[in-house]
C-alpha positions, 0 to 999 in steps of 0.5 A: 896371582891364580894360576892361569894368570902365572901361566898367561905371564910366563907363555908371554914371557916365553912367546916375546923372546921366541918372537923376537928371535924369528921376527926376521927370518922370514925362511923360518917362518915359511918352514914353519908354516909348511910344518903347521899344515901337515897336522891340518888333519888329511895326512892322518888319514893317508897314513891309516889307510896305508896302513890299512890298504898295505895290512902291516902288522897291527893296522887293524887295532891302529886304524880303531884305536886312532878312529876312537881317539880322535872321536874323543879328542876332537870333541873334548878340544873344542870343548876345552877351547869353548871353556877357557876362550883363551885369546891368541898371542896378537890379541894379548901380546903387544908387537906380535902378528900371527903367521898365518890366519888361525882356523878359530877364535881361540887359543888353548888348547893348541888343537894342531898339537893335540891331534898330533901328540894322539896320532903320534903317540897311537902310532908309538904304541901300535906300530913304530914301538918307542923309536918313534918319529912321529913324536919329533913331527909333533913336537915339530907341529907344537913349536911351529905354531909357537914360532907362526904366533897362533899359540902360546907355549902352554897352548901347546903343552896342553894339546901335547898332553891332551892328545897323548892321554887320549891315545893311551886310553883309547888303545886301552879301550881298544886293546880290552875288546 
C-alpha cells in the first residue's frame, strides 16, 4: 500500500468517527462554521493594521513578514492543491455531507489552516512571543474544517505545517534585511 493511500485509510478511518459523533449537534456545527470564517482571510488584515496603525512593537518587521509569507503560501497552497487534487470527504466518504460549500474543488492541503498556522505562527515569533493565542485559533480553524467535513485530518495537518514552515522562513528572510 503506498503512502497516500495509508494516509487516505487512516483520514477516513479518523473522519467517520469525528463525523459520527457530530452528525447530530447541529450547535457544534454552527459553532464550527462561525470558527471556519474567521480564517476566511479579512481579519488577517484587520489585525496588521492594527497593529500598524497603533505602532506596537515590532509592527513593522510583523506587517513585512506576514506580507511575504503569505506571497509565498497562497501560491505554493494552490499549487500543492493543483498537484495532488485530492477529493474532499463527501466525494470519498460514504454518508458524509459537508457543512458548508467549500471555496474550491479540492481538499489537501487544507488552505484555511495553512493560512492560519503562518498568520499565528508570524504572530508568535514577532509579537505575542510563545504564550501564543493564535495558535489555539488555528487549531480551532484546522478541527472545524474537519468537524464541517470540508477536510481530512491529514488536510489539516499538512496546512498546519505548510503555513508554520512558511512563516518561519519568512521572518528569517525578513529579520536577514
Amino acid at each position: 500500500m503506498t503512502p497516500l493511500a495509508r494516509l487516505q485509510q487512516w483520514d477516513v478511518l479518523i473522519l467517520n468517527r469525528i463525523f459520527q459523533g457530530v452528525r447530530r449537534r447541529q450547535r457544534l456545527k454552527q459553532i464550527a462554521a462561525i470558527i471556519s470564517r474567521t480564517g476566511d482571510g479579512p481579519l488577517y488584515v484587520v489585525i496588521a493594521m492594527a497593529g500598524w496603525i497603533t505602532q506596537i512593537p515590532q509592527a513593522q518587521s510583523f506587517c513585512l513578514t506576514l506580507a511575504l509569507a503569505f506571497a509565498i503560501e497562497r501560491p505554493l497552497y494552490f499549487l500543492i492543491k493543483k498537484g495532488f487534487r485530492r477529493n474532499r470527504p463527501e466525494q470519498i466518504v460514504p454518508g458524509i455531507k459537508g457543512v458548508v460549500v467549500p471555496a474550491d474543488q479540492f481538499s489537501f492541503p487544507s488552505g484555511h489552516t495553512s493560512a492560519a498556522f503562518c498568520f499565528a505562527t508570524t504572530a508568535g515569533i514577532l509579537l505575542v512571543g510563545s504564550y501564543n493565542p493564535f495558535f489555539f485559533w488555528a487549531a480551532s480553524i484546522g478541527l472545524s474544517r474537519i468537524v464541517l467535513a470540508v477536510h481530512f485530518p491529514g488536510d489539516v495537518m499538512a496546512g498546519a505545517i505548510i503555513g508554520s514552515t512558511i512563516a518561519m522562513i519568512s521572518g528569517i528572510l525578513v529579520s536577514t534585511f
